[in-house]
Each structure stands twice: as C-alpha cells, then as structure tokens.
C-alpha positions as CSV (number, residue, x, y, z in Angstrom):
1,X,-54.7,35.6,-17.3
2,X,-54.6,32.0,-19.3
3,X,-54.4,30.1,-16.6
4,X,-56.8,31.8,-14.9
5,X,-59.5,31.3,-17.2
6,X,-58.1,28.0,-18.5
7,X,-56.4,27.0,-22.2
8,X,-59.8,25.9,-23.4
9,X,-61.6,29.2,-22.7
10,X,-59.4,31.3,-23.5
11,X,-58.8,29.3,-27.3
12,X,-62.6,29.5,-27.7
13,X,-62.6,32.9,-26.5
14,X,-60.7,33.3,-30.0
15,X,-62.6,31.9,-32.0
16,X,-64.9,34.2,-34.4
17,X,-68.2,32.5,-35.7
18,X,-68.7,35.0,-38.0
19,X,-65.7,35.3,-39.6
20,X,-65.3,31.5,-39.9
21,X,-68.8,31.6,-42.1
22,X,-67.3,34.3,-44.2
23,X,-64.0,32.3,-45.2
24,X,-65.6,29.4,-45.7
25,X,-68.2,31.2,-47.7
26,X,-65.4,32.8,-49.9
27,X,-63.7,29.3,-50.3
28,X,-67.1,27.3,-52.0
29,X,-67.4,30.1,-54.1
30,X,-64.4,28.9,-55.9
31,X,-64.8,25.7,-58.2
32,X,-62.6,22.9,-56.9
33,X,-63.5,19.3,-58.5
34,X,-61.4,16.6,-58.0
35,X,-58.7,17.6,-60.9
36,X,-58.5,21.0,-60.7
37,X,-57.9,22.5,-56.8
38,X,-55.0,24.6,-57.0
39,X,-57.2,28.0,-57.3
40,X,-59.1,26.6,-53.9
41,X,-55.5,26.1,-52.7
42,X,-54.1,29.6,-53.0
43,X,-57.1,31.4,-51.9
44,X,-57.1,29.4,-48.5
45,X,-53.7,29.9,-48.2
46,X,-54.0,33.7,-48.1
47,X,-56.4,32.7,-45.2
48,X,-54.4,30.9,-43.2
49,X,-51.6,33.4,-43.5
50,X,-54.6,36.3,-42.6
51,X,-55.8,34.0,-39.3
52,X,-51.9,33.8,-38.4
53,X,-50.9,30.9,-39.5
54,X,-47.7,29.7,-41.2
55,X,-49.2,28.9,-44.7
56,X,-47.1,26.4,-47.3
57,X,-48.3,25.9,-50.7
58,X,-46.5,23.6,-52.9
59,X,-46.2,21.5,-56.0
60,X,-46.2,17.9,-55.9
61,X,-44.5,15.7,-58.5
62,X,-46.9,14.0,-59.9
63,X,-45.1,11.5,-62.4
64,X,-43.0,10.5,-59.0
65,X,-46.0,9.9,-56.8
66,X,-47.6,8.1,-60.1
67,X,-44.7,5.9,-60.2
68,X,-44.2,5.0,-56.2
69,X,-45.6,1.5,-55.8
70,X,-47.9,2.9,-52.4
71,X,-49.9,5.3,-54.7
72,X,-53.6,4.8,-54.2
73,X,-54.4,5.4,-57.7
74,X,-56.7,8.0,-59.3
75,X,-59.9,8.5,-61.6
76,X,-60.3,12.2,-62.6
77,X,-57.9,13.5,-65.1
78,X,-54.9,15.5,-63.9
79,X,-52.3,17.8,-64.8
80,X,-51.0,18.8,-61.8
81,X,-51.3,18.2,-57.8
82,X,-50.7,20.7,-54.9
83,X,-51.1,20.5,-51.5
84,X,-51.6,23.3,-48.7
85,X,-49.7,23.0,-45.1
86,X,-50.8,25.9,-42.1
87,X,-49.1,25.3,-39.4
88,X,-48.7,27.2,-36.0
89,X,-45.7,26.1,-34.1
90,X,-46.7,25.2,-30.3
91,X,-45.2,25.0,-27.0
92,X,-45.8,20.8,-26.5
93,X,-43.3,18.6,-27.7
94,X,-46.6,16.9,-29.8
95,X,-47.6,17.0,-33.1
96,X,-51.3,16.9,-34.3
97,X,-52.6,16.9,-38.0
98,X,-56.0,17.9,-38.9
99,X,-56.6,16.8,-42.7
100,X,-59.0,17.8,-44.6
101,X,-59.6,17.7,-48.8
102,X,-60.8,20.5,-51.1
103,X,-61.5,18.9,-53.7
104,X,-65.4,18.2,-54.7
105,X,-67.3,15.6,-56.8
106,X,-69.0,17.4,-59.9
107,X,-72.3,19.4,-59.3
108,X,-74.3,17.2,-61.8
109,X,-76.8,18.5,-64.1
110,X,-79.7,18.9,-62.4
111,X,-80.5,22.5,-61.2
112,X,-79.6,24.1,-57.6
113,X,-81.8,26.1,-55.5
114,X,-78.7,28.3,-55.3
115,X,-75.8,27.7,-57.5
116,X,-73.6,24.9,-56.9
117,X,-70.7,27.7,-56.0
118,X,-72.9,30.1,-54.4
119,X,-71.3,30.4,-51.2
120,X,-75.1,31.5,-50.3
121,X,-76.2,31.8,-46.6
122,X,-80.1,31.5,-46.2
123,X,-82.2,30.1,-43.4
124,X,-79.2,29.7,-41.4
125,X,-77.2,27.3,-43.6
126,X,-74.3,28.1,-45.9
127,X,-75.5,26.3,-49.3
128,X,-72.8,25.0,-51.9
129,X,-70.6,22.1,-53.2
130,X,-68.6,21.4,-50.9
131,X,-70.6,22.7,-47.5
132,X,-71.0,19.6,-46.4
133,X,-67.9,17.8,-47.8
134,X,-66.0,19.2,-47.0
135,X,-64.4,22.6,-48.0
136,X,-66.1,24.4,-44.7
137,X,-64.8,21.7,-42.6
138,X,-61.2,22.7,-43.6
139,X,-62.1,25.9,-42.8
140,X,-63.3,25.2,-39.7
141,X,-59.8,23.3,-39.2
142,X,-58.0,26.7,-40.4
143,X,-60.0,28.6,-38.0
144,X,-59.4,26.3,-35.1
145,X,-55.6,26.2,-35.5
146,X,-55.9,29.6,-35.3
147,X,-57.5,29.7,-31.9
148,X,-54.9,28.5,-30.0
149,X,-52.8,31.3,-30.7
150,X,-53.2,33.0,-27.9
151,X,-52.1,30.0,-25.7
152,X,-49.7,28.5,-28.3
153,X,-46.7,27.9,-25.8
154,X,-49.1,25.2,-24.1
155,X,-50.3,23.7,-27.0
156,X,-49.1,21.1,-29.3
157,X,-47.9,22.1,-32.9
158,X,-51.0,22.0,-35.2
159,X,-50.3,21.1,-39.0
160,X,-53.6,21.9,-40.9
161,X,-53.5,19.7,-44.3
162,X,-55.3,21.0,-47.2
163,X,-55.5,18.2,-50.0
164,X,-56.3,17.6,-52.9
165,X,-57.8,14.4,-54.7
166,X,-59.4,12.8,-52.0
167,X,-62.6,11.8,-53.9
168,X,-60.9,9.7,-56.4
169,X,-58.6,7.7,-54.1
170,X,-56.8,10.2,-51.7
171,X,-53.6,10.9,-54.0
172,X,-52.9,14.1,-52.0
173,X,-53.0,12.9,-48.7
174,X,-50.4,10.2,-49.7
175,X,-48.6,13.1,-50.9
176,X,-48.4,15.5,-47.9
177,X,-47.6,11.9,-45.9
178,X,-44.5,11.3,-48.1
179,X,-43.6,15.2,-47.4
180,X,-44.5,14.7,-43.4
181,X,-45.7,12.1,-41.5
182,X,-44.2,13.4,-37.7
183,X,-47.4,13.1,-36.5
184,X,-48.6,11.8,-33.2
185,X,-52.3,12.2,-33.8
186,X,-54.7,12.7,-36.8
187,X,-58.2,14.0,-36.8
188,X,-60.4,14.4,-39.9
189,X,-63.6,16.8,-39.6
190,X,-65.4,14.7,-42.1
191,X,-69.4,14.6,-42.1
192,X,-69.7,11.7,-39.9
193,X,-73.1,12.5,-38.0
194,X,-70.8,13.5,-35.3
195,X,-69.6,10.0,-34.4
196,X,-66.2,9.6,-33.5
197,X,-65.2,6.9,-36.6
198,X,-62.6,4.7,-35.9
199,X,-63.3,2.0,-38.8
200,X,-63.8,3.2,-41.9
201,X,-64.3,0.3,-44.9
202,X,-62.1,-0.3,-47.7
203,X,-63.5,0.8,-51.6
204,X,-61.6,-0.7,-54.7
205,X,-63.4,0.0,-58.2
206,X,-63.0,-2.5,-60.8
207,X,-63.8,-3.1,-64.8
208,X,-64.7,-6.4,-66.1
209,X,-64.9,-7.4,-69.5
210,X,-67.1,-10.7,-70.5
211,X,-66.6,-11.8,-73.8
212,X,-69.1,-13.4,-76.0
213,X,-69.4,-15.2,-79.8
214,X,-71.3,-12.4,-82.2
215,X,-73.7,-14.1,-84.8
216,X,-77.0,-12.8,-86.7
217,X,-80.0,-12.8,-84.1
218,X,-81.9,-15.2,-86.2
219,X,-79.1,-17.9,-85.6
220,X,-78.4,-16.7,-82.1
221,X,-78.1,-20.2,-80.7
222,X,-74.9,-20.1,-83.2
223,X,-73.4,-17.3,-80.8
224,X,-72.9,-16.7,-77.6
225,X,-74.5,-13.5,-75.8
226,X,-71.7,-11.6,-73.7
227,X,-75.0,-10.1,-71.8
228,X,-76.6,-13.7,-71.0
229,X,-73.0,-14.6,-69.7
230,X,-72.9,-11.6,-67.9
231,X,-76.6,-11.9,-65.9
232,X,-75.0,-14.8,-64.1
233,X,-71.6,-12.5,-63.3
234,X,-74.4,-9.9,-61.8
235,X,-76.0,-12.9,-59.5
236,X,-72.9,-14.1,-58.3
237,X,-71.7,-10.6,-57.0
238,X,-75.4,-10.2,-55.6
239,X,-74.0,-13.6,-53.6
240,X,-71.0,-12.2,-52.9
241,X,-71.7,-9.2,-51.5
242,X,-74.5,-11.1,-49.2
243,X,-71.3,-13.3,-48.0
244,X,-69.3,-10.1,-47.0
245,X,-72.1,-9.1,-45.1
246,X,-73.3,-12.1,-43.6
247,X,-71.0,-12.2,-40.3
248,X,-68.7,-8.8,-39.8
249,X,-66.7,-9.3,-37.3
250,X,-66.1,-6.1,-36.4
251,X,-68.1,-4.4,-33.8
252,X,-68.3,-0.8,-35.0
253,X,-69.4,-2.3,-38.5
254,X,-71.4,-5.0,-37.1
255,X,-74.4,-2.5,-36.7
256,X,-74.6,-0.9,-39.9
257,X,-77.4,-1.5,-42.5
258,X,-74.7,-2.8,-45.2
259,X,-71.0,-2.5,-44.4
260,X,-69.4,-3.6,-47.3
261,X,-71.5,-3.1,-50.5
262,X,-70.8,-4.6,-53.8
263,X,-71.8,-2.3,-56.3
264,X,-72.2,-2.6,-60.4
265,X,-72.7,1.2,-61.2
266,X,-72.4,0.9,-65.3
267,X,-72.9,-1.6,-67.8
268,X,-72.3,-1.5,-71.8
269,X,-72.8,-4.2,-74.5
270,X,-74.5,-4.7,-78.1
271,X,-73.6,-2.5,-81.2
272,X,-77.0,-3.8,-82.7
273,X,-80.2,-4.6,-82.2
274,X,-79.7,-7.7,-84.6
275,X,-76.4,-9.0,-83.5
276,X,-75.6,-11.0,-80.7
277,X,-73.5,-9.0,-78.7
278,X,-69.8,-10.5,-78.2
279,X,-68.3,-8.1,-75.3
280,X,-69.7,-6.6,-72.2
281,X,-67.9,-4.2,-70.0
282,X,-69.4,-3.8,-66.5
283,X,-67.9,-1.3,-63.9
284,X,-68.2,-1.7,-60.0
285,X,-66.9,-1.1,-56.7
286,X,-66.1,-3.7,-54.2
287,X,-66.4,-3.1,-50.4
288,X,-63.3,-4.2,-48.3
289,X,-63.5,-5.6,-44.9
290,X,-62.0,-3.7,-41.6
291,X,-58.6,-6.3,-41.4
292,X,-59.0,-7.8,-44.6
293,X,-56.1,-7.9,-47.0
294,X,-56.5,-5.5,-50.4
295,X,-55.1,-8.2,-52.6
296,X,-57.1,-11.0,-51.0
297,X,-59.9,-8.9,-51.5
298,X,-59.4,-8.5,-55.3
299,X,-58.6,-11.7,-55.8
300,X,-61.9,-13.3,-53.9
301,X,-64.0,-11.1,-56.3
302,X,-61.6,-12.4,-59.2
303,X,-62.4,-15.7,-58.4
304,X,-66.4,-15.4,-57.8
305,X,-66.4,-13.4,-61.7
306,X,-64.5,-17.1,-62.7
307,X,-66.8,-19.5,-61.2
308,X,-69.9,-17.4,-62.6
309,X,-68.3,-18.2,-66.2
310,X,-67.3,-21.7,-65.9
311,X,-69.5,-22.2,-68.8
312,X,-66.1,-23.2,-71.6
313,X,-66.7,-20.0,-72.9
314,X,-63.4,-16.8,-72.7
315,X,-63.0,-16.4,-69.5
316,X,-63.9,-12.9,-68.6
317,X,-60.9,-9.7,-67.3
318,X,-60.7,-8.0,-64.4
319,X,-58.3,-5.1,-63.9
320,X,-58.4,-3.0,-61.0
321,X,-59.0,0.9,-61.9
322,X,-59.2,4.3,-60.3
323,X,-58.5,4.4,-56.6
324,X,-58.0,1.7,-54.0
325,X,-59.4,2.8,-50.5
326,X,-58.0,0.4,-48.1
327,X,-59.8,-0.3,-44.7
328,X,-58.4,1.0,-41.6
329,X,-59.1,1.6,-38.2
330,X,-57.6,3.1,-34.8
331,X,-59.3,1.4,-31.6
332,X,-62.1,2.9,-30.1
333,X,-59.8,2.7,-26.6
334,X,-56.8,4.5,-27.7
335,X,-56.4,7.5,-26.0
336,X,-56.6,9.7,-28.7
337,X,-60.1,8.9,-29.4
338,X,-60.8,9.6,-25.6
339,X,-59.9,12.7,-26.0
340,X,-61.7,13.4,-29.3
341,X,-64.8,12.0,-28.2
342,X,-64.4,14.0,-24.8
343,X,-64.2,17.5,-26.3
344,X,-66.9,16.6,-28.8
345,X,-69.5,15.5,-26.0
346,X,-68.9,18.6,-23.8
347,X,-69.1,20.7,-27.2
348,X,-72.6,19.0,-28.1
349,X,-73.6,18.2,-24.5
350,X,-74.3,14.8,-25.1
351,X,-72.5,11.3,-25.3
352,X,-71.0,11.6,-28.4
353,X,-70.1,7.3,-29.9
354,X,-67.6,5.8,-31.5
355,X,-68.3,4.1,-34.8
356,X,-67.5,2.3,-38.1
357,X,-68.4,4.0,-41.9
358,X,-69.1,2.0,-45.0
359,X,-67.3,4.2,-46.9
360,X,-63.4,4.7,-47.9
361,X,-61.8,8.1,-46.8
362,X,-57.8,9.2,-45.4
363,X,-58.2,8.1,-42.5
364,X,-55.8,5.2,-44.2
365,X,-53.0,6.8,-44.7
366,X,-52.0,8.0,-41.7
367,X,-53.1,4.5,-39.9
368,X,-51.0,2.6,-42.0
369,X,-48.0,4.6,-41.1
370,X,-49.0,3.9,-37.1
371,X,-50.5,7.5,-36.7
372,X,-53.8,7.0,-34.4
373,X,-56.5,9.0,-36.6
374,X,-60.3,9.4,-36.2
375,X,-63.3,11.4,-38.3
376,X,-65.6,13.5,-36.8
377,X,-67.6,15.5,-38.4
378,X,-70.7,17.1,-38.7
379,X,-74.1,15.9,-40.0
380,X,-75.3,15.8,-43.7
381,X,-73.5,13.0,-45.4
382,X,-76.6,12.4,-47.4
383,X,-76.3,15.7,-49.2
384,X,-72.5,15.2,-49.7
385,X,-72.5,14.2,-53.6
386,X,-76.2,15.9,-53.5
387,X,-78.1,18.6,-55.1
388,X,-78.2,21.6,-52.8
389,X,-76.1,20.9,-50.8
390,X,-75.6,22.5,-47.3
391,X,-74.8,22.9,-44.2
392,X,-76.6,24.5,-40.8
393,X,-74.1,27.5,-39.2
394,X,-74.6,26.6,-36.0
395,X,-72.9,23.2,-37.0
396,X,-70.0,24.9,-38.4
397,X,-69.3,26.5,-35.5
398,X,-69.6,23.7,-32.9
399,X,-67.4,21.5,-35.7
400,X,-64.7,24.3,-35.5
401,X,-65.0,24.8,-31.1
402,X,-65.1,21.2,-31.2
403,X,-61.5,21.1,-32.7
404,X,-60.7,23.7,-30.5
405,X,-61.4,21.9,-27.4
406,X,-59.3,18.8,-29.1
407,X,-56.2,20.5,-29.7
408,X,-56.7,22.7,-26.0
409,X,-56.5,19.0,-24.4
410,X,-54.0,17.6,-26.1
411,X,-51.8,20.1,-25.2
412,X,-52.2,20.2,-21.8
C-alpha cells in the first residue's frame, strides 16, 4: 500500500493541520524568554511523546559548557539550561536533524492586540510570541517527524532538537552538538521568507568604554569630554561599516540592502549637567563577513575604535560581550540543499531560491562541525521581535508538509 501510493503521499497523508495548530497553540501559551524555557520544554516533550515520538529531556551542565573554550557566550541571565531531543528511529542508514529554539525575546511594553502568550487564532493566523520565531516552527518540525511514521522503515532517522538560548548566542544548540552531532544533514525551519539560506552573517556585540578628563563646565577647555571623543568613535564605525559593505564577495550576500551592519544600540555618559563628563560606555554589534575570521573581525573594529582616538588622550576598551554568532554557510550546490529547495518548490508551487541572511542564527554550529545545514522558513521575519506577532495557518501547514516532503526524499 506505501509503495503504491508513494513515501511522500503516504507521510503527508499523516499529517493533521489541525492538530498541528492546536499544539502549537498550547506551546506559545506558555512563557519561554530566553532564560527561562524549561516549562516550554516539558510541555512539548509530552507532545512529542503523544505524536509517537521518542521524547528526551535533559539537563545540561551549565558551569561545563560555560567553561569549554567553543561556548558562544550568552546575554540573558541563567540558572539553568535544558535541551529537548524527539527522535523516531528510521529504516535509512541517514541521520537528519531539524533544530529549532524555544526560547523568545521579551514581549516589550507596548500593548498586544492579543496577549503576547495568547496562543489566539483569528483571521486565520495564530497570534503570539513566538508564532513567527519560532516556537510553531518547532512544532511544525515535531509534527513532521511524526509523519513519517507510517513509512519509517524507508526513511532516515529524524532527531528533532528543541533548544534553548538561541536568541542570545545559541548556547543550547552548542549544547545538544556536544551531546550529538551524528548528523548527515541539518535543516532549520526558521522565518526565512521561504528562501532556502545557505549564508547566514556573523553578529558579535561589543562594549566600549571612552575615557575622558572631568572639570567644571565653565573651564571645560581644562577637561576633556568623553562624549566629544566619542562622536568621532560613532563616525569611524559609520566608515567602517560602509567598508564592510562596500564589495561582499559573496554572491548570496551580495544582493542584500546591508549585509553586515554596524550597529551602536545604547550609549551612556555625564553624571551632570555642569561637569564635563570623563567616561562614556557605548554598546554595539558588529556584522561578520561570510569567510571572515571572528578574531580578525574583532580586532579590525578594535583597531578603527584606536585610530578614532589617536588624539593623546586614554585610549578607549573594547571587550567583547554576550554572544558571538559566527558566519557560516553550506553551498547553494550541495545536494542537500537540492533536495531542500526541491520539496519546498513543489510544496509552494513555485521556484523556491537560495539565499544569504544578514542575521546570526545555528545554522553555525552544525557547519562548523562539517554537517551541511540550511534555513527555510516561513514568511514574517519583520514581526519576529515585534508587537503582535503572528503567523498565517496556511503557512504553518505548508512549513510542516514542506519538512515532510524533505525527510520523505532523503530517505528514499
């Protein structure tokens, strides 16, 4: 009867749109920023044990992974870090990870049409944090692994990774990596406008401190203002960031309105209105080239902070803080990607591209440890750290047959 109506039929056959917008509804009703995911964690791990999979939760040591000299580093403030595995064994000697985080950036302050953890369907969208980006997504990965049941002895062995800490540097994934990395492909359901990404930038945030010489505002030609210093700091990463964009190699980048931003996202200086100030802190994020070198990187912008203060004033310091997204990329020719991009077309009936992001996601971690990986994803990116965020249903549902039709192939 399978083969009669073929692996991929049958698999979609399995799938259940409706129950897929109920789990994932249940799972953004539950509060999961980046620091606190473990309730997320358990809940989808009664999920994945209800759709038939083989569901793993687990502990990770923390201090351990804080301490190993690969740890991508974090921001949010953490106790604790677990990790969720579903797996369902297959018939194919391959391996396939789908990867997806649970964790969410804060809801902000600013009111929702629906709460931020409404888990509300209207108008044919489901509307909450984490719709979009990407809680439904790893339900939709769940829900796909779950298809190929039925046909499991043809299919490869599908190891759905539920992370944590992705949004302030990707701790988690590192973590399920060190656990198992017997993969021989990797595809993350992010909201990439459904372009298959196979370049995703590098992101490294950074603090800078410009000293100053404090004196009474009347004799301020006495002192030395940390926040004059700095203006010429702000130019000369304007410059910068103009030079990192000004030829990109890379062809998948190349098109992109900005590939590699330079951002200054908070500055702080002055104690008093009548006092010049003597210390500036400035806080930023540096884009990283697809193929450059992290350290090279940090040490270029190092050097551009230097030359802005070659005044004979302190110099200013630089440390390196929260997480460090390195660049990566699979080629756009590898057969893996054929075969993503394949199933996605004939799911959306259209030519579905490959591309390049300007933002830092997983997708490094397994391509650094020689695992081909690509993102694919719905639409909606825009309202990913948004206010109402949301997603359509009928999205969803092609995101999860989509997957379906990608693990059928690979299989066969």
């Amino acid at each position: 009867m399978i083969r009669a109506m073929g692996l991929e039929d049958t698999a979609l056959a399995a799938l259940d749109p409706a129950a897929l917008t109920r789990d994932a509804a249940e799972a953004l009703r539950i509060p999961s920023v980046t620091g606190d995911e473990r309730a997320v964690l358990e809940h989808l791990a009664g999920t994945a044990e209800r759709l038939g999979l083989e569901p793993d939760l687990h502990h990770h040591d923390l201090a351990a992974l804080r301490a190993h000299p690969g740890q991508p580093g974090e921001e949010a403030p953490r106790e604790e870090l677990w990790g969720l595995t579903a797996t369902l064994a297959g018939g194919s000697p391959r391996r396939v990870c789908l990867n997806g985080h649970v964790d969410v950036v804060d809801p902000g302050t600013v009111a929702w049409r629906h709460g931020p953890f409404s888990g509300t369907i209207d108008g044919g969208e489901l509307h909450g944090r984490g719709a979009v980006d990407m809680k439904a997504a790893v339900v939709a990965a769940l829900h796909a692994a779950a298809a190929l049941r039925s046909v499991a002895e043809h299919a490869p062995t599908v190891v759905v990774q539920c992370v944590s800490s992705e949004e302030d540097g990707g701790l988690g994934t590192f973590a399920e990596l060190e656990r198992d990395a017997a993969f021989d492909a990797a595809l993350i359901p992010e909201p990439t406008g459904w372009a298959v990404v196979c370049a995703q930038a590098g992101a490294l945030t950074f603090r800078g401190v410009v000293p100053g010489r404090a004196t009474h505002a009347a004799t301020r030609l006495a002192g030395c203002s940390a926040i004059d210093r700095y203006v010429g700091v702000h130019a000369a990463l304007a410059a910068h960031e103009r030079e990192l964009n000004g030829d990109v190699a890379h062809r998948l980048m190349r098109p992109l309105g900005l590939p590699y931003p330079v951002l200054v996202g908070r500055v702080a200086a002055g104690a008093w209105s009548s006092q010049v100030p003597d210390r500036l802190e400035f806080e930023g994020r540096l884009g990283v080239p697809v193929g450059a070198d992290v350290a090279a990187a940090r040490a270029a912008l190092e050097a551009v902070v230097a030359g802005a203060l070659d005044d004979g004033e302190a110099p200013a310091e630089i440390t390196w803080t929260g997480g460090s997204f390195a660049p990566a990329e699979t080629s756009a020719e590898h057969p893996w990607v054929q075969t993503v991009r394949a199933a996605y077309a004939d799911e959306l009936g259209r030519e579905v591209l490959p591309s390049g992001v300007p933002w830092g996601a997983d997708m490094r971690h397994f391509t650094a440890r020689g695992i081909p990986c690509t993102m694919a994803g719905t639409s909606g990116i825009e309202l990913a750290h948004a206010v109402d965020e949301r997603l359509p249903l009928a999205e969803l549902t092609a995101l999860a047959r989509a997957m379906v039709r990608v693990l059928a192939r690979d299989g066969a």
